[in-house]
Structure formats: structure tokens, C-alpha cells
N, C-alpha and C positions, 0 to 999 in steps of 0.2 A: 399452365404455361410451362412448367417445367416436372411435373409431375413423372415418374419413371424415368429419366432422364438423369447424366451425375452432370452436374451444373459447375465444378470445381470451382465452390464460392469461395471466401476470399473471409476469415475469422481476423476480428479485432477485440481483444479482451486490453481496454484503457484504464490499470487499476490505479492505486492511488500512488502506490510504489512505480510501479513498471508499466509500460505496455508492451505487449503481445501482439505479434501481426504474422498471419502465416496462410496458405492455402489447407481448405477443408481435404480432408482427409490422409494428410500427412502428420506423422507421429508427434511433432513440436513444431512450434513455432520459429522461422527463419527471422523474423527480426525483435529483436526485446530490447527497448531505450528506455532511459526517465521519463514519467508522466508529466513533461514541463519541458515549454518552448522558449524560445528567446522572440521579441517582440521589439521590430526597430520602430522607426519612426512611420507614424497613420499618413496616409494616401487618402485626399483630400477628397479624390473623386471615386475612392470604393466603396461602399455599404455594402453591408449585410441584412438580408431577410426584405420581406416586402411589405412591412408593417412595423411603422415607427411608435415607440409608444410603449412596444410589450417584452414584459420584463423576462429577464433568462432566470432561470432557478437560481443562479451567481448573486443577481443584483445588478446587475448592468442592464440598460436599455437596448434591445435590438433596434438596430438601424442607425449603430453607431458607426464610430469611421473606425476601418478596419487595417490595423497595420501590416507590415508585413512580419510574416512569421517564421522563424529559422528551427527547423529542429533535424539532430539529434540534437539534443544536451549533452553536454559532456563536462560531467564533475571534476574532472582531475586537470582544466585547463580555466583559466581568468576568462569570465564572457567577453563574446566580441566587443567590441568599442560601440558605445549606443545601447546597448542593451539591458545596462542597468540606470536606472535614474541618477542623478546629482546629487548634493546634499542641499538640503533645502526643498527638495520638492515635494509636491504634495504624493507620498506614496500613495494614497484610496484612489487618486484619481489622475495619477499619471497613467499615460498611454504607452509609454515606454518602459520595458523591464523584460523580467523573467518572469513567467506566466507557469504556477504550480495549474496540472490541470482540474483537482479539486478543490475545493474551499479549505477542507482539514489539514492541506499541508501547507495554507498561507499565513503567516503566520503578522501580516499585516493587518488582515481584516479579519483574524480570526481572533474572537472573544475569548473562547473555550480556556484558553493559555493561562486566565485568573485560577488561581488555587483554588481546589474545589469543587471545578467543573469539568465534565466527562469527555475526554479529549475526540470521541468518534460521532458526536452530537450532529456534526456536519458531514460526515461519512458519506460517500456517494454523490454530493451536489457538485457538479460541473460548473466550474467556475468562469471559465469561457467557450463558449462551443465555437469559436473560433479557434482557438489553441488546440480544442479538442482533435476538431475537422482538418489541422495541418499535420496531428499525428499521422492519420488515414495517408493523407498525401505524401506525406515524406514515406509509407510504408509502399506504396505503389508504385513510386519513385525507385525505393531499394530492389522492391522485386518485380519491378517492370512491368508491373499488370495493367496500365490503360495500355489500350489501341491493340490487344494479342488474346487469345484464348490461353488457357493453361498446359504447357510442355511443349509450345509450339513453335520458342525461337529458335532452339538449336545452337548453333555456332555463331550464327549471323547474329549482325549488328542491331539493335531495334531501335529506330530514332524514335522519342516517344512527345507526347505534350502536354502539359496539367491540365491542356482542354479536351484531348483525346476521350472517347468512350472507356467505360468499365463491361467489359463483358462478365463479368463474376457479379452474383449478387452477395451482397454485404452482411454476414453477420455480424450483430456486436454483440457484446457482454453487457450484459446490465449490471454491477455492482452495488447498486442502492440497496436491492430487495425494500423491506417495508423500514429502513433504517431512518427514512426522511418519512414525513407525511403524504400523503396519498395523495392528495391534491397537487405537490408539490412535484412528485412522484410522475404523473399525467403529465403535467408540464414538460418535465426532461424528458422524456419520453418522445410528446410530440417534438419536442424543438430537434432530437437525434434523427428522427423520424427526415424530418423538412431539412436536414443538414444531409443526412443520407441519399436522397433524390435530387434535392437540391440544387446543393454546392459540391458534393461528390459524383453528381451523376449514375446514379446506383440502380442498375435496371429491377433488381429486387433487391428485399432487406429483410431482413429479419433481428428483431431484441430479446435476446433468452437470458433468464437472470442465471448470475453466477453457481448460486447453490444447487439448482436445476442439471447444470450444468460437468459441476464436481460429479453429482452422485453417478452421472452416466459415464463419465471418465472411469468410475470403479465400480463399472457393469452392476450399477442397484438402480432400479426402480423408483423403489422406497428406502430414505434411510435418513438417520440427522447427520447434518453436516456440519462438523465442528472446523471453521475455518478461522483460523488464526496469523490473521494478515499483518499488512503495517501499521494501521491506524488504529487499528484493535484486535476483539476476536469476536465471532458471530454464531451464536447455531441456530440452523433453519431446518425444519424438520420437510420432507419431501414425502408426497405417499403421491404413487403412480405416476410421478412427473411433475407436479404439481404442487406447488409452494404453500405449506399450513403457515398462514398468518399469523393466527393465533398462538402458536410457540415459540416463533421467533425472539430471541433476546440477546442481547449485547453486552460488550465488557470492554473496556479501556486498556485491559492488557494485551499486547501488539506488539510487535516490532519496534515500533518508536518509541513506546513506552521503555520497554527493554535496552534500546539504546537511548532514552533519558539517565534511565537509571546507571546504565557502564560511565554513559558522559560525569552524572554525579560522581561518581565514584572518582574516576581520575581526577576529576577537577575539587573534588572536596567539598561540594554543592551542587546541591539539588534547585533545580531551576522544572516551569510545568510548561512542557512543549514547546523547547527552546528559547524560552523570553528571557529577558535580558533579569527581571527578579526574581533574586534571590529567596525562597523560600526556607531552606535550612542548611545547614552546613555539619557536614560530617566529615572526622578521618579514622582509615583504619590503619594504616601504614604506618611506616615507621618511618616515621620525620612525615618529611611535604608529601602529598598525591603528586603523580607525577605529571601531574597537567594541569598542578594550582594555577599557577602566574599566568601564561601563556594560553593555557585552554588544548580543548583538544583542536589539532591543527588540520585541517584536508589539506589534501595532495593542491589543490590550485592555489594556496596560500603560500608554496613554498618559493625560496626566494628565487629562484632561477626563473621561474614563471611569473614573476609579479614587479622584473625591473622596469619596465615601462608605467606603471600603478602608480598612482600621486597618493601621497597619503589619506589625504582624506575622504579618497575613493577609495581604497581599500577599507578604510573603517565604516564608511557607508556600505561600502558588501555587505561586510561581517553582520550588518543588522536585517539583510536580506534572507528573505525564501530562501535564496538558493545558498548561502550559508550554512542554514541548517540542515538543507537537504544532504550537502557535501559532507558534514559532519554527520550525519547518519549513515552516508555512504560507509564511511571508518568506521562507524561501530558497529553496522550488518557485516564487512568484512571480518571482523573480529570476532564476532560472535560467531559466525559459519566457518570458523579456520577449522581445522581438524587437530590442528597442535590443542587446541584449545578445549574441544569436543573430545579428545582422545582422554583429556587431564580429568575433565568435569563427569566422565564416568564411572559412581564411585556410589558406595551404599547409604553415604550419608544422604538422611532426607530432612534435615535441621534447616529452616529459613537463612537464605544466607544473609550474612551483613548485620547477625545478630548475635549479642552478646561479647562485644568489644566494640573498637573504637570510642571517639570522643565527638559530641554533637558543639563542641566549643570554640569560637572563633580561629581559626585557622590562619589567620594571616600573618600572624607574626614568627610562623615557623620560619627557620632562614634556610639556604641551600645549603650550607655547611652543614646542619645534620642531616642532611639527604644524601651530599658526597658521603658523610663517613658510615653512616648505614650502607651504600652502596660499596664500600670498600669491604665490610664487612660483612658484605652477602655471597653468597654461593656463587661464583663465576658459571659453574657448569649445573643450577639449576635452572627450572624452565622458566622459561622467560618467552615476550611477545614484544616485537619492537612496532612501534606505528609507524605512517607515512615521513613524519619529522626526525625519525630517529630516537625518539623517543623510548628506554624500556623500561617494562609494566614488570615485576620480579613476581612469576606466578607463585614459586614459594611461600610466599609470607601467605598468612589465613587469609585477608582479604583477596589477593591474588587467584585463590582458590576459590573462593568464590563467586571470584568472576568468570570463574570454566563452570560454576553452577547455577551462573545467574538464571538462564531457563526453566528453575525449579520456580523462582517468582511467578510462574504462569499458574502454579500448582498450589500456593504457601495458603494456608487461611488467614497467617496475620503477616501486615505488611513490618519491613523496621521500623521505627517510627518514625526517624529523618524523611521517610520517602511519603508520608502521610502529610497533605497540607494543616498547619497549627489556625485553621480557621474557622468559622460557625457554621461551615459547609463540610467539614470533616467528615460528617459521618454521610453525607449524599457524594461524595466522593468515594469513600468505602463502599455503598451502596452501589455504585459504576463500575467497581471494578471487583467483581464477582471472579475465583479466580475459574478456569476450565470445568470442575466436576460441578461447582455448585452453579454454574451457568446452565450444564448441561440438565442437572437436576431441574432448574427453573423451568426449562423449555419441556422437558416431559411431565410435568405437575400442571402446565396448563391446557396440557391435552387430556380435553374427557373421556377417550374410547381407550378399556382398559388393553385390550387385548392392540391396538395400535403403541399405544407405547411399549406394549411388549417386545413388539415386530422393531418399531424405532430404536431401541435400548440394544439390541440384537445388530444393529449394522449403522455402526455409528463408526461418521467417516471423519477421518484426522483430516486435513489441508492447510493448505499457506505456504509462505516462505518464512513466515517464522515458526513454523513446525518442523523444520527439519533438522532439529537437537536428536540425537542417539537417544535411543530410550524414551521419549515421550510418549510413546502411545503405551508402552507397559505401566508408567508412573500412572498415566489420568485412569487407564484400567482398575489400577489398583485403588488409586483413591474411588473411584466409582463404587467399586465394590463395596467397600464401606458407610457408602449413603444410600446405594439402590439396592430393593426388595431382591433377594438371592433367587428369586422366583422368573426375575427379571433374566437373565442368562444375559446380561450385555456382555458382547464384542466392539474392540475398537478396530477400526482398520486401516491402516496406513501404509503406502506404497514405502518399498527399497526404494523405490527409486527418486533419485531427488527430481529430476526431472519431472517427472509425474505429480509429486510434492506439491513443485513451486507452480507449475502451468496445468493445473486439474485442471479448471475452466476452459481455458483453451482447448483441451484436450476434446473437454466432451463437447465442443462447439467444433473440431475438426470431426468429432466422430457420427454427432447428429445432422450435421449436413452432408455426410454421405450414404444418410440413410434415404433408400427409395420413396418409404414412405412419409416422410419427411417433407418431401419437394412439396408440394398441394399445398404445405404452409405459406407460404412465403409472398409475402406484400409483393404484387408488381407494382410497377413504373405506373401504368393503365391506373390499378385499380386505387393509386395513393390520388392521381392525378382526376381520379373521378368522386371518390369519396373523402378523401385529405386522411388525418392523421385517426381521426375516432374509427374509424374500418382495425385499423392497426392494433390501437387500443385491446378493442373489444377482442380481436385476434392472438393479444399476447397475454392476456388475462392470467396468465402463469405465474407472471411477477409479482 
């Protein structure tokens, strides 16, 4: 159907942080929102799917009632009125709210939050392909692609309509790889599949997994791909295109990990993937953390945005998703500042957050030794002020190691405050393997000696929380110290942060403007005659 022909598809990389939406063959992607919709009240007379009964990877019944769904997201403002539940509702099974679009950033139905247990367990599952399906739409919406071919409006006005046709066929990102069970895996799959044709209207599609994806972004074939995202960090080893199953393995250290661990740190406790208990209490400061009492604050909690807010809606937020999400907003901006990047580059390779402070109740510090430690600090040393006004005095050692926090992706032992005190301690340790000895795992359970050779040799950095100065010479170095010198591993990591953060997309704009490429792609016809197992068997990549 579209074979030798440029079909100027239409890339969606939905990760767990971000989503991506841009036309295939352009450098970056034109639109990048939160993974998470706002969801007003269900319309009585919409359903979704043509089969009641059958369950989403989520947990929810297709063919339920489908509300209406508002995206972009936007962290730095109070959701619209309607959008977050009441106090007293049933969170599991209200219909209204903020809809994260994975299960691992919900932090309602997500289990994993018990001390102990490995925060990316649910990684990849789609928690509503409804929520999902309206990122798509609000992307086609921004850049106008129903009812027009691509570069075609010009000047002119284009009236457009959510009913209108898709002339571009659809690629998406798969992000699961083999993170979820296989079965489970099929499932999301098909349901993307039947949402792609479907309810988006999608004359072709196609599902390429992420890792697949990275290595063609930085022109390899073959190579492992060390991706080190929000929810965690992943390496998938690639030979010819082609995802080896068998070496895949995971790790809990991520981005939200890393800003768990900033949030402990200001607030003088360590909590496990934002839940409201307390697991240990640490200070390194001098007097209070600066975010004991109050916590660390988002930008939409501040008061000028929240005078219309009844109080006990605002305290019902603050137990929400999108709570957390906003407070990870502040601490990925923190972590990516370059004041801060610029401080954290430094020869020390000591675990930070180790060998000072006090793991001892903390509540009784008062503010007056915090003014007069602050009287007595450095006016014109560095310092970081947050959204609230709040400032962090980078000088003090702890400070300084919050410009080194990223070395926690590298340490072999964690502090011990950040370590849950429970009979799952040590399968918590076991989760979170930090980068080299991840990388180690994945090349030890490939048997062909001479492939790990080839693997060890084009080993790809990625993520958005990869983009710390210096991390790819630090995991080099540590590598070197656990793999055979025989081995000659290289790490490789783009300058460019761009590149960095949107790899996936990257190689999803670059593989669908490959000629020989077209031939793949599911039509409209061939979904409509053989359903979603054609596809399947099709993407057998994943």
C-alpha cells in the first residue's frame, strides 16, 4: 500500500513522564505534554470498544462509560473545577479525576509504594486507553493533522474535526518491552492496535518498542541500550533490530527515584513513591531541612493560584496523582538546572548522603536554629531557591550532594536511611541494581561469546534522566572495573540533550522515512480483515 512511497506518518512516543508527538521525519518532536489527562464527568451515552466484558491491561472493563477527557496537563496551574474527586469518594472507582496514563505513576491503585517493593513492577501498563487515545487527539488537534496531508496548509485557515480522516499512518512507541508479562504484553498491544483504527481512525499503524528504537536514533543495528527513564532504568540488548529477551533487566533507579530521594532530603524523610508513610527520617543540615514543616511545594499550590480552593480540596489534591506528579515536576527541574550540574562536577566519587547527618526524629527542631544558621551562612555562596521561595544553601556538605545526587545511579551501597528497615530489604536491594552491575546482568545472560563482545562495545546511554555531565564516562569507568578488558566496551551518549531525552522518537521519525520500511505497516484493509493477531505476529520485535 504504501511501499516506496514517504507516507509522512505521524510518531507518538506516550512515556511514562512525557509524551511525544511529531511528524516522521523531522528532527524532534513538535509537541511534548504530561502523560496524564484531566477526566470530567462520564456521558451516559458513550462507550468504548465493541465488546463488554474484556478487561484493559489497567484493570478496568472495556465498555465502560467514557468521560470526557481534557489534555494538555498543566502542572503549574489548580485543575479545572470537576476534575479532581471530593473528599470522601471512592478514589479506585471514581470516574472523575486526573488520569496518570500508566499504572506506575498512580499512586492510588499502585501497590508497589509498600517499602520493599520495586517501584517499575508496573512499568509500561496503560492504565486507560481512553486517556491514552485523547493524548493522540489533542496531538492532531495541535498540529492539525486530520482532514490535510503533511506541509499542505500553507497560510490558510484549516477548519478541522475530531471526526475528520487521518491521512498519516500512525506510529507508536511501545515502552513496555518484556517489562510486563507477555500475555499481558499481547493484550496492550491488541487493545493499541483496535484504539489506533478504531477510535483514531488510522489508515495504517505501526508498534516499534522503545529500545529498538533508541539504537536507530544512534545509527546501531546492534547494541545494548541502557535507558534510564522516570520510573526506572532498563537495558535491552538489540542484535539486527531485534529485541534479545533473554537479557533484558531492570532497576528502580529513575528519575522518580532520584527525585524521591531530593524530596527526602529537603523534607528530612524518606517516603517510597510518594505515599504519605514515613519510612525513615534523616537530616544533614544545619538546623531544619528546608522543606520539613511544609513539604516541597509545586508551583500550583502557590497562593495566588489557589484563592478560589476550599480547604479541604486542596488537602484532598495534595493526596493525588497529580500531587506527586507536580512535586516531581520541582525536583526534575532541579536536578536538570545547570547551576546545579555545573556544582556536582567534581572528582569526588564517595556515595553521597554518607557519613554525617542524624537518622533521629527531626521534629522538634524549631525555626529559630534555621534563621540563625541562615544568618550565619554565606550570602554570596550557591544556593538554589525553589518554586515557593524557598532556599536550598548548596554550600553546606549535604547541599553538595545534592549537585551529586546522580552519582546514586552509580553507588553500590545505598545510605542506609534510603534503604526500607523491612524483611523485604534485601529484595529491594536486589531491584535496584545500580547502572554497571544492571549492565553486567544483561550481558552474563547472553550465551554467544563473541555477541556480548559486539554488545559491550556499543552500549547506548538514554533517558531524561541521563542527562547529568559526565555520566556516561563515570558508568564507563565503573564498567571497566567489572568487565573482561578483553571486552573493549564503549559507552555512547549523545551532546545533545535533545537527542538524550526524545531517542525513541527520534528513531520512530527516522524509521518511518525509511523506503524500505513502508511494506511494514498494518493497513486499515488488512486490521479489518484479519484483526489484531496479523499485527501481532507483524511486530514480533517487541
Amino acid at each position: 500500500m504504501y511501499c516506496g512511497d514517504e507516507t509522512g506518518a505521524f510518531i507518538g512516543d506516550i512515556g511514562s513522564h512525557t509524551a511525544r508527538f511529531g511528524y516522521g521525519g523531522e528532527d524532534c518532536p513538535k509537541v511534548v505534554v504530561p502523560s496524564a489527562v484531566y477526566k470530567h464527568s462520564p456521558d451516559e451515552n458513550n462507550y468504548v470498544g465493541s465488546s463488554q466484558g474484556n478487561q484493559q491491561p489497567g484493570g478496568k472493563k472495556r465498555g465502560a462509560k467514557r468521560g470526557k477527557y481534557t489534555a494538555p496537563v498543566s502542572l503549574m496551574n489548580v485543575p479545572p473545577h470537576g476534575c479532581f474527586s471530593s473528599e470522601g469518594d471512592d478514589e479506585e472507582n471514581c470516574d472523575v479525576g486526573f488520569i496518570p496514563i500508566y499504572q506506575s505513576m498512580n499512586s492510588n491503585n499502585n501497590q508497589t509504594k509498600q517499602a520493599g517493593q520495586d517501584s517499575c513492577d508496573g512499568d509500561g501498563v496503560i492504565q486507560d486507553i481512553d486517556a491514552w487515545a485523547s493524548l493522540w487527539e489533542y496531538s492532531f488537534s495541535a498540529l492539525t493533522a486530520r482532514g490535510k496531508s503533511k506541509h499542505t496548509v500553507g497560510y490558510k485557515k484549516v477548519e478541522q474535526s475530531l471526526d475528520g480522516p487521518i491521512d498519516h499512518p500512525l506510529l507508536a512507541v511501545d515502552s513496555s518491552s518484556r517489562i510486563i508479562s507477555t500475555n499481558l504484553q499481547e493484550r496492550q498491544k491488541a487493545l493499541m492496535l483496535e484504539t489506533l483504527f478504531e477510535s483514531l481512525s488510522a489508515p495504517a499503524a505501526y508498534i516499534a518498542p522503545s529500545a529498538m528504537l533508541s539504537s536507530f536514533a544512534n545509527g546501531r543495528q546492534t547494541s545494548l541500550v541502557v535507558d534510564v527513564g522516570h520510573t526506572g532504568s532498563r537495558v535491552t540488548p538489540v542484535v539486527d533490530g531485534y529485541l534479545l529477551h533473554s537479557g533484558s533487566c531492570k532497576s528502580g533507579r529513575g528519575g522518580m527515584w532520584l527525585g524521591d530521594v531530593k524530596r527526602g532530603v529537603l523534607e528530612g524523610c524518606w517516603k517510597i513513591n510518594g505515599s504519605d508513610s514515613v519510612v525513615n527520617k534523616w537530616n544533614g543540615w544545619k538546623g531544619a531541612p528546608p522543606c520539613q514543616h511544609d513539604g516541597v511545594i509545586p508551583r500550583y499550590i502557590l497562593q495566588s493560584k489557589i484563592e478560589k480552593l476550599k480547604a479541604n480540596e486542596l488537602e484532598h489534591l495534595k493526596k493525588s496523582p497529580f500531587h506527586s506528579m507536580a512535586v516531581h515536576e520541582v525536583m526534575y527541574e532541579m536536578m536538570t538546572s545547570t547551576s546545579l550540574q555545573s556544582i556536582g562536577i567534581s572528582s569526588d566519587t564517595s556515595t553521597p548522603f554518607v557519613g554525617y547527618g542524624s537518622s533521629e526524629n527531626n521534629d522538634d527542631v524549631n525555626m529559630e536554629d534555621k534563621n540563625d544558621d541562615d544568618e550565619d551562612a554565606d550570602d554570596d555562596g550557591p544556593s538554589y531557591v525553589l518554586p515557593d521561595g524557598t532556599k536550598v544553601d548548596l554550600a553546606q556538605p549535604v547541599g553538595k550532594d545534592l549537585c551529586r545526587l546522580p552519582q546514586l545511579l552509580l553507588s553500590e551501597d545505598l545510605p542506609s536511611w534510603i534503604q526500607p528497615q523491612t524483611s523485604n530489604a534485601n529484595d529491594y536491594a536486589s531491584n535496584m541494581l545500580p547502572l554497571h552491575k544492571l549492565v553486567h546482568r544483561s550481558l552474563s545472560q547472553i550465551l554467544d561469546a563473541d555477541l556480548r563482545k559486539e554488545l559491550a562495545s556499543n552500549i547506548i546511554l538514554t533517558g531524561s534522566a541521563s542527562l547529568t555531565p559526565g555520566l556516561d564516562k563515570s558508568l564507563s569507568i565503573e564498567l571497566g572495573k567489572i568487565l573482561p578488558a578483553s571486552y573493549k566496551h564503549k559507552v555512547i551518549s549523545s551532546k545533545s540533550t535533545v537527542e538524550n531525552r526524545y531517542g525513541a522518537w527520534i528513531g520512530g521519525s527516522i524509521l518511518s522515512s525509511l523506503g524500505s520500511f513502508q511494506q511494514l505497516w498494518l493497513s486499515k484493509k488488512e486490521y479489518e480483515e484479519n484483526g489484531a493477531v496479523l499485527g501481532l505476529q507483524r511486530f514480533n520485535n517487541n
